[in-house]
C-alpha positions in Angstrom: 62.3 107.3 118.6 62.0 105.0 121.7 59.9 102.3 119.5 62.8 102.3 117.1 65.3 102.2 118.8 63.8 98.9 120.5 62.8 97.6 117.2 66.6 97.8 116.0 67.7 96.1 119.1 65.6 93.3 118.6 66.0 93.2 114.8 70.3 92.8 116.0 68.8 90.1 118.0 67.0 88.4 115.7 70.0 89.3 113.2 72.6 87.4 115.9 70.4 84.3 116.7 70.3 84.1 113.1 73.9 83.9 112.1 74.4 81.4 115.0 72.7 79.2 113.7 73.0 79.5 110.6 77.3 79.3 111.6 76.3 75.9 113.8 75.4 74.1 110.5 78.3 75.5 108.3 81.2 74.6 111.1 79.0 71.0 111.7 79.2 70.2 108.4 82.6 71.2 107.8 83.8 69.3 110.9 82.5 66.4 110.1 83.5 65.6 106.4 87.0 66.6 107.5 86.9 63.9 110.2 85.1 61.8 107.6 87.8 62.4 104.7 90.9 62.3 107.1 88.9 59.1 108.4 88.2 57.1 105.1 90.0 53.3 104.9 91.3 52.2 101.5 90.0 48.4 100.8 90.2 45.9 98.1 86.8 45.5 97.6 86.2 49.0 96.5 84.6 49.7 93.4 86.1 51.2 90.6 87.3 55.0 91.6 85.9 54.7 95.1 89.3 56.4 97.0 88.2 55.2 100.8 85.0 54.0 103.0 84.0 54.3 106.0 81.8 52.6 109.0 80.1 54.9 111.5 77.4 54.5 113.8 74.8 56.8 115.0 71.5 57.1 116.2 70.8 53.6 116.6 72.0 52.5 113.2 74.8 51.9 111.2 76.3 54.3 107.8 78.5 52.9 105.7 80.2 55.8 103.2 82.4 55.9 100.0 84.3 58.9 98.5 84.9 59.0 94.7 88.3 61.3 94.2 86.8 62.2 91.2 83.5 60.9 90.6 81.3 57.5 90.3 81.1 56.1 87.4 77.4 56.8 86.6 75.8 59.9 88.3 73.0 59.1 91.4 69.7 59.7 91.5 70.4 62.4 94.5 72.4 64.7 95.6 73.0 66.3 99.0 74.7 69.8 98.3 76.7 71.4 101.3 76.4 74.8 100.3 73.6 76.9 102.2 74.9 76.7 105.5 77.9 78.7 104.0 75.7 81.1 102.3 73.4 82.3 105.1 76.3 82.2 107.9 78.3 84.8 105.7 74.8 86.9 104.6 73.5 86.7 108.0 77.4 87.5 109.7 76.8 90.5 107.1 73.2 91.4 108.1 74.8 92.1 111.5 77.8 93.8 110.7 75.4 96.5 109.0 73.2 96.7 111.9 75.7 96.8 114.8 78.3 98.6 113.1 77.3 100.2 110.3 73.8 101.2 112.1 76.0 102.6 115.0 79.2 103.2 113.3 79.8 106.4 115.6 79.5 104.3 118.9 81.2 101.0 117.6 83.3 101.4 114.3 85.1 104.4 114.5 87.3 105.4 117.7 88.4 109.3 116.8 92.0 108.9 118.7 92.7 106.1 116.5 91.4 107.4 112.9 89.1 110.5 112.5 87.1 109.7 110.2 83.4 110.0 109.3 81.0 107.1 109.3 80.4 106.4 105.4 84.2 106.6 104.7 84.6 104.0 107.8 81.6 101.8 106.3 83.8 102.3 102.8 87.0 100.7 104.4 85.2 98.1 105.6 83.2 97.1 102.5 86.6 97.5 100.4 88.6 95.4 103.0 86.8 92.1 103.1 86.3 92.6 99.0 90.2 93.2 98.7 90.8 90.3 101.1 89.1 87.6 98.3 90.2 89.1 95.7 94.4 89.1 97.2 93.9 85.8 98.3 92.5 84.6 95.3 95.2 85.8 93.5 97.7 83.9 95.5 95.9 80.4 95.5 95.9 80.6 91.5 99.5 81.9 91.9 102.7 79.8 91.0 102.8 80.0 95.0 99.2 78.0 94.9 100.9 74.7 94.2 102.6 74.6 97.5 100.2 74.0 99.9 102.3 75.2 102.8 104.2 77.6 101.5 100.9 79.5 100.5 99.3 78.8 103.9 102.8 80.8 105.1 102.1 83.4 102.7 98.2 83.6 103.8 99.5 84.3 107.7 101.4 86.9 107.2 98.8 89.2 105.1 96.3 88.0 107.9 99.1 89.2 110.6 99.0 92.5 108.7 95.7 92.6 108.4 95.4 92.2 112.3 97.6 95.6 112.4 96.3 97.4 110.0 92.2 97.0 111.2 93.4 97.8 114.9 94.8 101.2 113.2 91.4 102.2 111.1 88.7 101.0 113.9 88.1 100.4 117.6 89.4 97.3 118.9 86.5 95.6 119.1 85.3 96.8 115.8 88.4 95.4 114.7 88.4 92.0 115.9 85.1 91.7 114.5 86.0 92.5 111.1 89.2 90.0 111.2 86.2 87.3 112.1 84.8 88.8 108.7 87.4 89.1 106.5 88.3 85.5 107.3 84.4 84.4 107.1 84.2 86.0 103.8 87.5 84.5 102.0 85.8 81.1 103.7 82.1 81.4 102.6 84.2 82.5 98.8 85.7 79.9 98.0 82.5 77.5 98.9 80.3 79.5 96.0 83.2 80.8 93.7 85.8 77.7 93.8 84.3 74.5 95.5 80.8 74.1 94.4 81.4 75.9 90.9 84.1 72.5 90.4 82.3 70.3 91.6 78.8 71.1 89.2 81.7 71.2 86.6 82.5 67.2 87.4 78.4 66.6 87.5 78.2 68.0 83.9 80.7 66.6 82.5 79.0 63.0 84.4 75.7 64.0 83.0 77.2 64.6 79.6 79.8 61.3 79.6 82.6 62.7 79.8 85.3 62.0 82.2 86.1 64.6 84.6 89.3 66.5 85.4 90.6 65.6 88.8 92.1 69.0 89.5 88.6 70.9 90.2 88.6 68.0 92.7 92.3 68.9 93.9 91.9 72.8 94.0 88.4 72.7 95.9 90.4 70.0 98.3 93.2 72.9 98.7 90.3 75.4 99.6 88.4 73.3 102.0 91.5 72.8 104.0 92.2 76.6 104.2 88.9 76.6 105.7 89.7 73.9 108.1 92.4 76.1 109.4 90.8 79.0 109.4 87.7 78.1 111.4 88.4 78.6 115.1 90.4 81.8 115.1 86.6 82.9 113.2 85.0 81.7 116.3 87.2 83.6 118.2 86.9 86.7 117.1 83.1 86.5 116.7 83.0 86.0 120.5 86.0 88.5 121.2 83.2 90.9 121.2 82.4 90.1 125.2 86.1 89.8 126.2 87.6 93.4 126.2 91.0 92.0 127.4 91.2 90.1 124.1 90.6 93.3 121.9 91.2 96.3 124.3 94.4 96.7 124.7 97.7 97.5 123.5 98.9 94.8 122.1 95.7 93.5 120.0 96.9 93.0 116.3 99.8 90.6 118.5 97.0 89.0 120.2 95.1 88.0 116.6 98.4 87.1 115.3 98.3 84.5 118.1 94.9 83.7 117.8 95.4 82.5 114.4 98.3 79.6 115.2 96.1 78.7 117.9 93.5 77.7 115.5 96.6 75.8 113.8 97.7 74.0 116.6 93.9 73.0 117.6 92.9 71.7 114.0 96.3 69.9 113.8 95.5 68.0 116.7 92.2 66.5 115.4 93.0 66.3 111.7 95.7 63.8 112.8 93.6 61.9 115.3 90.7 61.8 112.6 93.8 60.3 110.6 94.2 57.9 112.8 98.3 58.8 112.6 98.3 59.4 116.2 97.2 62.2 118.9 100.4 64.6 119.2 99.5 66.0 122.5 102.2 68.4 121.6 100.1 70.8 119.9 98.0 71.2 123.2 100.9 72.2 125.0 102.0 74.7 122.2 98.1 76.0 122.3 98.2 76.4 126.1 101.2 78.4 125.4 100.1 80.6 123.1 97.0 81.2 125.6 99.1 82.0 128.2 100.9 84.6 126.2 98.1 86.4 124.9 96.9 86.7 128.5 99.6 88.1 129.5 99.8 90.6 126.9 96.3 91.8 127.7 98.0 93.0 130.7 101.2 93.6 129.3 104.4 94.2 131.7 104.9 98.6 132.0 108.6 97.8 130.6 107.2 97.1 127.4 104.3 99.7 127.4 106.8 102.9 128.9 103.3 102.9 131.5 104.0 103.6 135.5 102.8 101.0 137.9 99.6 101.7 138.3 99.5 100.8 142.0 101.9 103.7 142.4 99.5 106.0 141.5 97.3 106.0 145.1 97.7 104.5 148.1 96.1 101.7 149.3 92.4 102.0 150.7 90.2 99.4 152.5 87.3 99.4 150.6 86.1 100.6 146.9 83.9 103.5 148.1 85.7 104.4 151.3 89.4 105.7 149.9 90.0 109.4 150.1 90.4 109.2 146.2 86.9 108.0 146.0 85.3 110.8 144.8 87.9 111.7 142.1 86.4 108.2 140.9 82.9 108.9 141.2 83.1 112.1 139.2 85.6 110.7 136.3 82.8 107.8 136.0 80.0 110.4 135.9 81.3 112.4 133.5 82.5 109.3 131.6 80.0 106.5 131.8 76.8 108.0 133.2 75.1 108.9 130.2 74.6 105.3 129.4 74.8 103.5 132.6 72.2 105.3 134.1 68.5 104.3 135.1 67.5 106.7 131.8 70.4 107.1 129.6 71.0 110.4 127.9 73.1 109.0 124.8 71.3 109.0 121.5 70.1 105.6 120.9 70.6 104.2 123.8 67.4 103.4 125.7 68.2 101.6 128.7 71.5 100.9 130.3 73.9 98.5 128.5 73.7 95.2 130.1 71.6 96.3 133.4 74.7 97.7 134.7 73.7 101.7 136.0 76.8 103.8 137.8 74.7 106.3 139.4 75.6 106.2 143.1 78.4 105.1 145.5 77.0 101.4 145.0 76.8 101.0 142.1 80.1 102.2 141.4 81.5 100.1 143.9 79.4 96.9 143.4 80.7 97.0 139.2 84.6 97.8 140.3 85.9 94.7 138.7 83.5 95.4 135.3 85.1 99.1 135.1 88.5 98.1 135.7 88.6 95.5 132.8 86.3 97.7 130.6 87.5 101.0 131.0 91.0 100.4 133.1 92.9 97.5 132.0 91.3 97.9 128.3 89.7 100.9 126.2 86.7 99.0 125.3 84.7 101.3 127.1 83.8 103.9 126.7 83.1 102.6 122.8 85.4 104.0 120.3 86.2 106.3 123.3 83.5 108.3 122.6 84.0 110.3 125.9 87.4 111.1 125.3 88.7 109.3 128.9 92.1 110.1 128.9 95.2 107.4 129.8 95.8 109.0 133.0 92.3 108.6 133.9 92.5 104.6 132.5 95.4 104.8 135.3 93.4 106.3 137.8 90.5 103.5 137.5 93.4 100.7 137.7 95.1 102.1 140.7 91.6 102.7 142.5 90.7 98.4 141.9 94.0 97.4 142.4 95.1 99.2 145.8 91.7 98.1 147.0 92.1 94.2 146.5 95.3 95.1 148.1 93.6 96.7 151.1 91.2 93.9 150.9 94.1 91.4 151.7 95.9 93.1 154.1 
């Protein structure tokens, strides 16, 4: 059992390292042609359906690059297909999802005060989600509603706003966080191997063959790779939300991701337009910063909106973490919480050393990991995982009031 559980762990690893690399080359690539299209010069001297060039330098030399709208007039020798780096980030983001969450679906998918349900109908939901999620948005794109670019992008965010409710009511929050990342991811990594490279072998037969192509499998795979654009940093996001419980923890999650997703927005608008050479609106930083500033403060999010009491209100203030009277009611909630993981040898099924190094045996501990438990398991529910050990709110509460009256005594 111990051998196992030590090869899974490293198999996640491996899984992990993987799809970060793997997600380096997609996101590379796809950064870089949209700088490189948004970035392309229309000359005189072009030939015959060249649309733009461009002069870059790099690595001690100089590239100089045309893009055909269409095509060239006689097909190259070579191509250079930019499709595998799509393929192995979304098998490899899926190769983890199965591991992490599937593999330990009790511990990380499912939270039973949230949705009781059993593992396989969780691992059901999940499967059926990111399938439904191509198939709905697919359906739009090809949709009277596809020919407006930004009407369908408007469209898009709202079902990804309800999405962002409706995974934060089937799954813990981190679990879903992480499966926003992969419903996103897998409408992304879709249209690369259902819609863009399917068009564009159509436009190299019909090269190969003589005949002239049809711009629009040009002008629909451009209207999916700019989706993608968009959609690329809220991804990123939510892949590392993962170590952030205050982004996924708390009350107000699904509003967080909401946010999370203009941010990506505001980001991409600011480089597509530089890379456009049209200007650098500085105001989509400020909107961004914003937006940031929001979504930290609903991580915390006033009582008034929440119904909570003031935590601080709930015990006095004390000088130090392990010295307060109401000490031991924290030592004993955390033993009967958190020990069986953070504990020199866990007693929780699978787990076979403490998560992260971080043991809560003795008054020390405790005391030296305050700030970690308050975030974790005070000011957010990511721990205990899916709640696992059924701490109750007024416990949360307790752990709050504990950290916060002693920062207070601390200042005093």
């Amino acid at each position: 059992m111990y051998e196992y559980a030590i090869a899974w762990e490293w198999l996640a690893f491996a899984a992990r390292w993987f799809h970060v690399i793997t997600a380096i080359a997609w996101i590379g690539s796809s950064f870089y042609f949209i700088a490189l299209d948004l970035g392309l010069v229309k000359r005189p001297h072009l030939p015959p359906g060249a649309y733009g060039e461009e002069w870059q330098v790099h690595g001690g030399g100089f590239y100089h690059i045309q893009k055909y709208l269409v095509a060239p007039a006689q097909m190259p020798e070579h191509l250079t297909w930019f499709k595998y780096e799509s393929y192995f980030t979304w098998i490899s983001g899926f190769l983890m999802l199965c591991i992490v969450y599937y593999g330990g679906a009790d511990l990380f998918l499912i939270d039973r005060h949230v949705l009781d349900i059993s593992p396989s109908v969780a691992i059901l939901i999940s499967l059926g989600s990111l399938a439904l999620g191509w198939v709905v948005y697919d359906l739009l794109c090809k949709s009277p509603l596809g020919r407006n670019t930004w009407g369908l992008m408007a469209v898009l965010y709202i079902v990804l706003v309800f999405m962002s409710w409706g995974y934060t009511q089937l799954f813990t929050g981190r679990a879903a966080f992480l499966h926003l990342g992969a419903f996103t991811a897998t409408i992304m990594s879709a249209n690369v191997f259902m819609i863009i490279i399917p068009n564009q072998k159509i436009v190299v037969a019909d090269l190969i063959a003589g005949r002239v192509p049809d711009p629009k499998y040009g002008q629909v795979a451009k209207q999916r790779s700019l989706h993608n654009n968009y959609l690329t940093l809220p991804v990123i996001f939510f892949m590392l939300s993962n170590h952030y419980p205050l982004s996924f923890g708390t009350q107000f999650n699904w509003v967080i991701a909401a946010l999370v997703f203009l941010m990506g927005v505001t980001i991409r608008h600011w480089f597509n337009t530089t890379h456009a050479r049209k200007g650098r609106p500085t105001w989509t930083w400020i909107v961004t910063v914003i937006l940031f500033i929001l979504i930290m403060w609903l991580s915390t999010v006033p009582k008034l909106l929440t119904g909570e009491t003031d935590a601080a209100a709930v015990a006095p203030a004390f000088q130090q973490f392990a010295g307060d009277p109401h000490f031991p009611a924290v030592k004993q909630l955390i033993s009967t919480r958190c020990s069986m993981c953070h504990a020199a040898e866990p007693v929780y099924e699978g787990i076979v050393r403490p998560p992260n190094g971080v043991m809560l045996e003795n008054d020390a501990e405790i005391a030296a990991h305050a700030r970690e438990i308050y975030i974790q398991a005070g000011r957010s529910h990511a721990m205990p995982p899916g709640n696992i050990t059924d701490i109750t709110p007024d416990e949360r509460k307790l752990l709050v009031a504990w950290f916060e009256s002693a920062v207070e005594g601390k200042k005093q």
